[in-house]
C-alpha positions in Angstrom: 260.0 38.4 192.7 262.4 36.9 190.3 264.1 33.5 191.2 267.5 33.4 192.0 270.2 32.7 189.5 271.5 28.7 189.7 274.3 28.3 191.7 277.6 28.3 189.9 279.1 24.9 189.7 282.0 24.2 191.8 285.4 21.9 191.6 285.9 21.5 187.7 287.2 24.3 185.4 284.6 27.0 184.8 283.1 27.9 181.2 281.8 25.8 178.1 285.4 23.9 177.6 284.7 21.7 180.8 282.7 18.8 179.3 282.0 15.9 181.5 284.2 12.9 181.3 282.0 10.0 180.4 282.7 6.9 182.6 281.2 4.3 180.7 280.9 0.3 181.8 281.8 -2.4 179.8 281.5 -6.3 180.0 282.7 -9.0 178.8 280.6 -9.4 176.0 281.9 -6.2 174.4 280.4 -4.0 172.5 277.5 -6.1 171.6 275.9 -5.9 175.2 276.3 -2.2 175.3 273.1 -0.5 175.7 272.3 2.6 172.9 273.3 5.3 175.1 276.4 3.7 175.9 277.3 3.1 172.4 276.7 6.9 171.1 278.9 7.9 174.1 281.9 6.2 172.9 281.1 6.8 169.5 281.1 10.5 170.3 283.9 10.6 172.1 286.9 12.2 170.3 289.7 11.2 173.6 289.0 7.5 174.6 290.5 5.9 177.5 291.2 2.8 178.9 293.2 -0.7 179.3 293.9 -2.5 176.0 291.4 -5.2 176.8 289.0 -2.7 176.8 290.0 -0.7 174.2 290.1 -3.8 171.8 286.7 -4.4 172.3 285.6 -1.2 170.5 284.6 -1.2 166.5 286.6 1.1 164.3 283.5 3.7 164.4 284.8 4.6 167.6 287.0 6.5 165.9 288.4 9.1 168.8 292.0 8.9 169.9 293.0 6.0 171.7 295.2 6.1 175.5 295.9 3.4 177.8 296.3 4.2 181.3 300.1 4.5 182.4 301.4 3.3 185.3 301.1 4.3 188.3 297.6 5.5 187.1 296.2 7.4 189.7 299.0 10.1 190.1 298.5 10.6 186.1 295.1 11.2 185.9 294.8 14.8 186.5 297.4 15.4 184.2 295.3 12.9 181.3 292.3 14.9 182.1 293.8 18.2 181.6 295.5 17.8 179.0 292.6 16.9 176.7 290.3 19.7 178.4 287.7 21.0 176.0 287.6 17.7 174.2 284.7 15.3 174.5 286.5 12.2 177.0 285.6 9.0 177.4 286.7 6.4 179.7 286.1 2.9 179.5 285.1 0.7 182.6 284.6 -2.8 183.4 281.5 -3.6 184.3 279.9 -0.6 186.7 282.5 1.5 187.3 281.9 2.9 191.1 282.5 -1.2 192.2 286.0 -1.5 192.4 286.7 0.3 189.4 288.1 3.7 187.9 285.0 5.5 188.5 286.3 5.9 192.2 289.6 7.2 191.7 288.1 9.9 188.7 286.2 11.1 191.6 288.5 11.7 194.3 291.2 13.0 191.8 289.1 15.4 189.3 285.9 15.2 191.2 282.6 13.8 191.0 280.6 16.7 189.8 282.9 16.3 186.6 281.6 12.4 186.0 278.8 10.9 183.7 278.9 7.5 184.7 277.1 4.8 182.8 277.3 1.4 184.6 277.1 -1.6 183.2 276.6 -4.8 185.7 279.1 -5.4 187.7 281.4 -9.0 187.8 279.8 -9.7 191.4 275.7 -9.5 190.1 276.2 -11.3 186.7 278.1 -14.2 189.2 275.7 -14.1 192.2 272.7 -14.1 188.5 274.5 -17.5 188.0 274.4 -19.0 191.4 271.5 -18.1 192.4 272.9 -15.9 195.7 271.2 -12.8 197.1 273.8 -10.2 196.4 272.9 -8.3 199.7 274.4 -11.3 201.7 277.3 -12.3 199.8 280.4 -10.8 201.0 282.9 -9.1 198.1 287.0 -9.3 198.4 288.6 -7.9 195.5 292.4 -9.3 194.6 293.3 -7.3 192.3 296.5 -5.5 193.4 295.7 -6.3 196.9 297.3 -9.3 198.6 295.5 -12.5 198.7 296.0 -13.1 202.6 293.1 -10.2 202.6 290.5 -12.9 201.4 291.0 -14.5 204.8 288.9 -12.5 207.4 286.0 -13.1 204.9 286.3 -16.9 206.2 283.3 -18.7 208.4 281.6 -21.3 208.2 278.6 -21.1 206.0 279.3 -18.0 204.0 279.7 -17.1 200.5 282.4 -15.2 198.9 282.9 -13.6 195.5 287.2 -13.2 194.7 287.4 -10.6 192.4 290.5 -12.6 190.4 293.8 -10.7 190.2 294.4 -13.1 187.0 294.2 -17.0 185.7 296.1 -18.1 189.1 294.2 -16.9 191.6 292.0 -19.8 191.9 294.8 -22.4 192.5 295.8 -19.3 195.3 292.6 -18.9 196.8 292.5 -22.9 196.8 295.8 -22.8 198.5 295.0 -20.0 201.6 291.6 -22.1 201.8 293.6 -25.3 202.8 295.9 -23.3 205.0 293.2 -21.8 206.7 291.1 -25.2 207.7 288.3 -24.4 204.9 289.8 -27.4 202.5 286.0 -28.5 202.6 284.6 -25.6 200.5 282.9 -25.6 197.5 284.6 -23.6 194.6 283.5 -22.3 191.0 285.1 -20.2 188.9 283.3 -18.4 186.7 285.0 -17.4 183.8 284.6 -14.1 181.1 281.0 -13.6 182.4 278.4 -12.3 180.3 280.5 -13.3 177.0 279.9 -15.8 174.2 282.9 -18.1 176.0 281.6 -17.9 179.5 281.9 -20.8 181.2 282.1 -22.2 184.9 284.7 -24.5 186.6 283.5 -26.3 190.0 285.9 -28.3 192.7 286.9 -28.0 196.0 289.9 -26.4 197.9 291.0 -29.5 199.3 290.8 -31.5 195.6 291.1 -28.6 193.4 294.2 -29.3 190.2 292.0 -27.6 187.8 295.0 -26.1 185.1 295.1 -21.8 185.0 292.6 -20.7 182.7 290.9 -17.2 181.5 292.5 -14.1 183.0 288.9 -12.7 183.5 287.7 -14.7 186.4 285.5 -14.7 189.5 285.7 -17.2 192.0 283.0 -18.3 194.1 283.5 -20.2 197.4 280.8 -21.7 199.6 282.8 -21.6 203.1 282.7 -25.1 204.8 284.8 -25.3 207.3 287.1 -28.5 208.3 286.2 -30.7 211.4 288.7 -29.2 214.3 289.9 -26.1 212.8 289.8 -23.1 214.9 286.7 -20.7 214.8 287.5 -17.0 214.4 284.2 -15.1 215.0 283.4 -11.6 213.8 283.4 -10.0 217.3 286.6 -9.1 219.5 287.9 -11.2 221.3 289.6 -14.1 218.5 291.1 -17.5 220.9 294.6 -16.9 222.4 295.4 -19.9 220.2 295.3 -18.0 217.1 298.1 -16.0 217.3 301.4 -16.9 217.9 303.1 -15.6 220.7 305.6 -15.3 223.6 303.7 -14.9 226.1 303.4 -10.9 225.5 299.6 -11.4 224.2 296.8 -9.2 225.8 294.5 -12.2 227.0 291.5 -13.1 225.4 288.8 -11.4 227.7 291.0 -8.2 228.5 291.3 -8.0 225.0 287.6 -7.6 224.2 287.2 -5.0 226.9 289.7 -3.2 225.3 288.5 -3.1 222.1 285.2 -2.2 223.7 286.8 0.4 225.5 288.6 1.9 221.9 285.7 1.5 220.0 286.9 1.4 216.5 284.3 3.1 213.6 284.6 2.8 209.8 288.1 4.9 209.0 289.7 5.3 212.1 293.3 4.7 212.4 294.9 3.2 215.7 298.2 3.8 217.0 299.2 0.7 219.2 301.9 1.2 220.9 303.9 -1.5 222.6 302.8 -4.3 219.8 303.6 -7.7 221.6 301.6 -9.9 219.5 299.7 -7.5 217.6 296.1 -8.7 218.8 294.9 -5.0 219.4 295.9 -3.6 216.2 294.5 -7.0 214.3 291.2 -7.2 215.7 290.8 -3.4 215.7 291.4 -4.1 211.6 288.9 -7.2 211.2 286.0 -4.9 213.0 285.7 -3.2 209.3 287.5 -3.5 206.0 288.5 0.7 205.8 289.9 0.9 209.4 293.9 1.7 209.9 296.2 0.8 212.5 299.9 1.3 213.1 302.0 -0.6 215.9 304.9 0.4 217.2 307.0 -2.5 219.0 310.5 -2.1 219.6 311.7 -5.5 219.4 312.8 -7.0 215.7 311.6 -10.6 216.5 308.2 -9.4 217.7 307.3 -7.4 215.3 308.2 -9.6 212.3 305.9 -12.1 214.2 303.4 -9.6 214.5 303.2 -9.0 210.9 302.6 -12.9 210.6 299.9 -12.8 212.7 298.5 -9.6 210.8 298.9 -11.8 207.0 297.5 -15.0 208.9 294.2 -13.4 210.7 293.2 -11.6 207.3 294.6 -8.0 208.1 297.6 -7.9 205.6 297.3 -3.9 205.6 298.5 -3.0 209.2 301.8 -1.2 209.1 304.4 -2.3 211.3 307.0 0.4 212.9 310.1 -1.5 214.7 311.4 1.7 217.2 311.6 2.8 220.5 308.1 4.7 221.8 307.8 7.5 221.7 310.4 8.2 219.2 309.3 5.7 217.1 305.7 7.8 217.0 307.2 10.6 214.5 306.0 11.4 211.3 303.2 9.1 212.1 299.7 10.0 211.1 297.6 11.4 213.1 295.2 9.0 215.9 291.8 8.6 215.9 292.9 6.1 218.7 296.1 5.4 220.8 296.6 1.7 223.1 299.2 1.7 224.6 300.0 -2.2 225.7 303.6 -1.9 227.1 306.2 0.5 227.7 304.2 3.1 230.3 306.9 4.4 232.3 309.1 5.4 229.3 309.4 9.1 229.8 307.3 11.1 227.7 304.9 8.2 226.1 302.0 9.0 227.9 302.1 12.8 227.2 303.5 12.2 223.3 300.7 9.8 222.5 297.6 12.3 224.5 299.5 15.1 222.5 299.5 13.2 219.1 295.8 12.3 219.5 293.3 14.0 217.6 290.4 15.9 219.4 287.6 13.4 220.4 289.8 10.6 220.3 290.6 8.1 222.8 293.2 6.9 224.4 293.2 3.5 226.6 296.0 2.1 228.4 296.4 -1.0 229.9 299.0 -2.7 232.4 299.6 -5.0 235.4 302.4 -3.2 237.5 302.2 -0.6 240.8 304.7 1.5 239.0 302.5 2.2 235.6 299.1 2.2 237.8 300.5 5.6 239.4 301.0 6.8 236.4 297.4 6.1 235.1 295.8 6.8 238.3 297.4 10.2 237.8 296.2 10.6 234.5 293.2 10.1 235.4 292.7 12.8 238.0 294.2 15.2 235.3 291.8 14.1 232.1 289.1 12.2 234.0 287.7 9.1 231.9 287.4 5.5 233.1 289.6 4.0 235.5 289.2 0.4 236.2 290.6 -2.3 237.4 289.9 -6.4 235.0 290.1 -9.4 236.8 290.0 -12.9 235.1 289.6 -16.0 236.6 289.8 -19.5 235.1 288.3 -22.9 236.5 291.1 -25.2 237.1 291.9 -28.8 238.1 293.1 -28.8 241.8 293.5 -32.4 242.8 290.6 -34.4 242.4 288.3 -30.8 242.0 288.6 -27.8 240.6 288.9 -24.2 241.3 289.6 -21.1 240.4 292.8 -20.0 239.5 293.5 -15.9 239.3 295.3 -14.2 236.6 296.9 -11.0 237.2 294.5 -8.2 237.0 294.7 -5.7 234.8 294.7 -2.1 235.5 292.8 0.0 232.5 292.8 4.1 231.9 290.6 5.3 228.9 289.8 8.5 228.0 288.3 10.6 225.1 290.3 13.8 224.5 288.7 16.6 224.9 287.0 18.4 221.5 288.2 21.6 220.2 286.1 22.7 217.3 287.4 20.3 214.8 285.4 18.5 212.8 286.6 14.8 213.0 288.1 13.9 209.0 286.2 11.7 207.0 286.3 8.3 206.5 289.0 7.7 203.4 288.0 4.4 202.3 284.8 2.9 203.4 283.3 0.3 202.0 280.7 -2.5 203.2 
């Protein structure tokens, strides 16, 4: 029997005219630290592409034809690529290109069975070479066109951080949201154009640090020490009531954990939380991991431009804030992997929009403390089934001379996972470690 034919090759343009586009990584130290096959790549290239740092470091043997990315870039790059199809295109990277780099969006917009990616080492294991860190345990936070109140989950005690620099001031920043965030203690260095001939290393702390902007092509390393009396934020939810400002419309520390608990966030999802308050679902649904969504709805201006402070302050700059009326407010939204709803039960039609909106296998958890809303859930709950259950939190207080307990209002809580039907849940749009 004769073996079967290879399987044709899908998602690029068929035929001999769809060459590869070489992806290939460059560092600081130019075109000197290239390795062989790196070099004959760009010096066969006849389409070269990339930003005019990079570009400049090429010789004049790399003779093909010269672009820089335009801005936007990634809405361009189909149309770069296909323009120059059948032409042998290189792009230039720094340092490996699937870490924070181009390489990513080249995949998801041309695909990656169209990609011949040549790394080179990436920013984060020539710095943690330097220091002496285990890459494995050092957490990353890029800044580059993200905003720097990101950098601020990353913070405990302890811990070391690489900043991938958005430019020469983002060390006096990341100095700046270090004192702000009680870490003025911590050990910074900033190493500078890594790799290259004029690398060098700046070393301080946040609470002292006046070093003068220097090279554009930075990293910054911090050795997290926290100050004496600042307030710990752990990993887990649950984050003190303290640490977000309020009026009084806050889900409570240990009902808040449960809930979480009970929507069990996974890499990707995207939360609807509906009623907003504070914003403490939606923000500690975002610090369980860096690719997960959320949208609040609150209808009340003044709460929800305090909850995007609390959002920017707790290190979850991304969550999108809707000021409306639920369940108006909950058009055009995207679709939930998860709905909470925190306030606003008996407005008619929120319970059945937001169960409606939900995707298959989602959940959908509801909390509240008054008769009226618990016949609502209770109903829901003969309909759809799930957990119905009733939280009740008691805190040791002084009475007189002794103490005692003092009850706060329980908390009635409906969750449920909608039933599947036959769709696949979506992948995961932007998970990282």
């Amino acid at each position: 029997m004769s073996p079967a034919p290879p399987a044709p090759q899908t998602g690029g343009p068929a035929g001999p005219a769809a060459h590869p586009v070489t992806v290939v990584g460059i560092g600081a130290d130019g075109w000197a630290g290239l390795p062989a096959r790196s070099r004959q790549a760009l010096l066969d290239a006849e389409v070269l592409v990339g930003g005019p740092r990079q570009l400049d470091l090429l010789p004049a043997d790399c003779a093909g034809e010269r672009l820089t990315w335009p801005v936007p870039l990634r809405p361009a790059v189909p149309g770069l690529i296909a323009s120059r199809e059948g032409r042998r295109i290189a792009v230039l990277a720094s340092g490996d290109p699937m870490f924070h780099g181009i390489g990513r969006t080249l995949a998801e917009t041309i695909g990656a069975d169209r990609l011949h990616v040549l790394p080179h080492p990436s920013s984060v294991s020539l710095a943690c070479a330097r220091l002496g860190w285990p890459v494995e345990t050092t957490a990353v936070v890029t800044l580059v066109g993200r905003p720097l109140a990101g950098l601020a989950s990353a913070l405990h005690d302890g811990c070391r951080v690489l900043v991938l620099s958005a430019g020469r001031d983002t060390p006096t920043q990341v100095a700046g949201l270090l004192r702000e965030r009680g870490f003025g203690p911590s050990r910074l260095r900033v190493l500078e154009q890594l790799g290259a001939g004029r690398e060098q290393a700046i070393e301080g702390t946040a609470d002292t640090w006046d070093a003068p902007p220097g090279d554009p092509l930075n990293v910054v390393a911090v050795d997290c020490r926290q100050a004496p009396g600042a307030l710990r934020l752990p990993v887990v939810p649950g984050l003190p009531d303290e640490a977000y400002e309020h009026d009084g419309q806050l889900t409570k520390r240990h009902v808040r954990a449960a809930t979480l608990a009970a929507l069990a966030p996974t890499p990707g999802e995207l939360l609807w939380d509906v009623g907003g308050g504070s914003g403490s679902i939606a923000v500690e649904w975002l610090r369980a991991h860096p690719s997960c969504r959320a949208v609040t709805v609150e209808r009340d201006p003044v709460r929800a431009a305090r909850i995007t402070r609390n959002a920017e302050t707790l290190g979850v700059p991304g969550l999108r804030v809707v000021t409306g009326r639920a369940p108006q407010a909950l058009d055009g939204l995207p679709t939930p992997d998860a709905v909470f709803i925190g306030g606003g039960l008996t407005a008619p039609g929120l319970l059945d929009a937001c169960w409606a909106a939900l995707r298959p296998g989602g959940r959908l958890v509801a909390n509240t403390v008054t008769l009226e809303s618990e016949a609502l859930l209770t109903e829901r709950y003969r309909v759809h089934g799930g957990e119905l259950v009733r939280l009740a939190v008691a805190h040791a207080k002084p009475v007189g001379g002794f103490t005692g307990w003092r009850q706060a209002m329980p908390v009635t809580q409906w969750a449920a996972e909608k039933p599947a039907s036959g769709g696949a849940k979506p992948a995961p749009t932007d998970c990282e470690d």
